[in-house]
C-alpha positions in Angstrom: 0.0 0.0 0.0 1.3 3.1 -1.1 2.1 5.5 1.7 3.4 9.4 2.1 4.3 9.0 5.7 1.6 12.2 6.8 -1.8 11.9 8.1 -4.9 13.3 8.2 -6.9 13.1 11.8 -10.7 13.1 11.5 -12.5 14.4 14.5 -14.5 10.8 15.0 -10.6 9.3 15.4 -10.1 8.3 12.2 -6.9 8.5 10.5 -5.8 8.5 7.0 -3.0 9.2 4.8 -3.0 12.7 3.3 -4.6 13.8 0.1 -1.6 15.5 -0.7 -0.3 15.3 -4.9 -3.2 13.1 -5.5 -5.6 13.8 -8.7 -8.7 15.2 -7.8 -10.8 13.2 -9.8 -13.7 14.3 -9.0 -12.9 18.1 -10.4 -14.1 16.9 -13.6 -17.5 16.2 -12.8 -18.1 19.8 -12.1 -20.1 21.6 -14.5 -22.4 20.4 -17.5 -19.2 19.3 -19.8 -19.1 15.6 -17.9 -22.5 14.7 -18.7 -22.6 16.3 -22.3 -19.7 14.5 -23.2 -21.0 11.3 -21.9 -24.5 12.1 -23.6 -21.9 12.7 -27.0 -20.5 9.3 -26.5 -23.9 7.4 -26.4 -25.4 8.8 -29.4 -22.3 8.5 -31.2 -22.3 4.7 -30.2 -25.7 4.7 -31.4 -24.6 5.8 -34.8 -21.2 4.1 -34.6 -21.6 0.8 -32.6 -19.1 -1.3 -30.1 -17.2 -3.5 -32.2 -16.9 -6.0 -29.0 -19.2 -4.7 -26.3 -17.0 -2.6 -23.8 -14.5 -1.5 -27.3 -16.1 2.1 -28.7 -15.2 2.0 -32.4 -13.5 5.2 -32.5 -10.6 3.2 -30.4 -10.1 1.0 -33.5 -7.8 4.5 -34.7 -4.6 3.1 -35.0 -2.6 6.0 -37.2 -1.7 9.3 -38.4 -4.4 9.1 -40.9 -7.4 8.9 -37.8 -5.1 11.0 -35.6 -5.0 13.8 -38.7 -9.3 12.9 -38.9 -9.7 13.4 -34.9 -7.7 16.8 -35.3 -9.3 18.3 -38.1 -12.8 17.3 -36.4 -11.5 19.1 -33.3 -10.8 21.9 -35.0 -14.2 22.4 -37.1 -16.4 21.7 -33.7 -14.0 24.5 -31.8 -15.0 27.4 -34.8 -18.5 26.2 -34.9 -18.4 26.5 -30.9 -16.4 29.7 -31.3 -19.5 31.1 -33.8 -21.8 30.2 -31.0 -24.0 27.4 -33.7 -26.8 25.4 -31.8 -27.3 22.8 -34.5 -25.3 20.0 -31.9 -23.1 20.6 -29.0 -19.7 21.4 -30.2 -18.5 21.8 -27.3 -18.8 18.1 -26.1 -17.5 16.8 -29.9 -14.4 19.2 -29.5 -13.4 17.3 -26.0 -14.8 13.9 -28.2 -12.2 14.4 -30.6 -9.1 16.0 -28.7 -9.4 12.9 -26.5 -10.1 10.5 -29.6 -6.4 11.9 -30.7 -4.4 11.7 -27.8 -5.9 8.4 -27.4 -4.3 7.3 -30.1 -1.2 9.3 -29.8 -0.5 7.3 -26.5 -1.5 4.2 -28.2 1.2 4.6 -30.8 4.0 6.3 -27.7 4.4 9.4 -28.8 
């Protein structure tokens, strides 16, 4: 079990190991971009299926060609974002798309 050596005392007794340089996970759930990109992701999976269930088929992107497609994606939703356009939420395909390419930039260790 990882350990930092400080603690944290709770005033029922308890004691636990600080919080201290650990992600904040939960930081990302505040605001409406969480949900929206969720709600993205399940009508995109309605339009694009699992290959296996639990595999989303944009995680098939195994190059430069679908890193180049994810990026030029990104790019269009930000201006449409940018010009304020209702017509879908930009917004949540922007963050689709940036992570759809660094996905697959770790995937291929760069």
């Amino acid at each position: 079990m990882k350990d930092s050596g400080k603690r944290a005392e709770f005033a029922g007794g308890m004691v636990r190991d600080t919080a201290d340089g650990k992600i904040e996970w939960w930081r990302v759930r505040v605001g409406p971009m969480f949900k929206r990109w969720a709600i993205h992701l399940t009508k995109g999976a309605q339009k694009y299926p699992d290959v296996t269930p639990g595999t989303p088929n944009w995680t098939l992107a195994a190059g430069t060609e679908e890193m180049f497609r994810f990026k030029a994606s990104a790019a269009r939703h930000f201006e449409q974002w940018m010009a304020d356009e209702q017509d879908e939420d930009h917004a949540s395909a922007t963050i689709f798309n940036m992570n759809g390419y660094e996905t697959t930039k770790e995937k291929l260790g760069r």
